[in-house]
C-alpha positions, 0 to 999 in steps of 0.5 A: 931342049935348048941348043948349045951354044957351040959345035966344034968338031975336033976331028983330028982328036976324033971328038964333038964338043958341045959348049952347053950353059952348064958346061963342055961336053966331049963325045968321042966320035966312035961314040957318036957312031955306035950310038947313031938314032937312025931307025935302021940303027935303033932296030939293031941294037933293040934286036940285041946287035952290037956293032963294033965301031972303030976308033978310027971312025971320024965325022967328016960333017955336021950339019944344023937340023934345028932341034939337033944336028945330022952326022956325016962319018967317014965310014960313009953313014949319015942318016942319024939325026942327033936331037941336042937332048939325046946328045945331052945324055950321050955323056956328062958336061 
């Protein structure tokens, strides 16, 4: 999977954009959030827990990982890495 070529992290808005060659990907930021792929997360959702993330969540960080990128969110939780091509699927350009 390649990279896009631009990360902005409009926090005010509470959203990530991905500037992909086919395109501009929004994900709320509380998306990003309820849908971390830490394995600590993963574990809960296979275990059928849902997490209420709220809408205030904002990431504060991120951080290039090479093959994708590690969020920092103000609820203080930061071990998810976020592959590009997971984030590709996350939501549509």
């Amino acid at each position: 999977m390649i990279a896009p070529s631009a990360v902005r992290n409009r926090r005010e808005a509470g959203e990530l954009v991905l500037q992909w060659s086919d395109g501009e990907q929004v994900i709320s930021h509380a998306r990003l959030r309820g849908a971390c792929p830490c394995s600590q997360c993963r574990a809960g959702r296979l275990g059928g827990r849902i997490d209420l993330v709220s809408d205030t969540v904002r990431v504060e960080r991120v951080e290039g990982q090479g093959y994708g990128i590690q969020l920092v969110f103000s609820d203080g939780h930061e071990r998810g890495i976020y592959p590009w091509a997971y984030l590709k699927e996350l939501g549509g350009c």
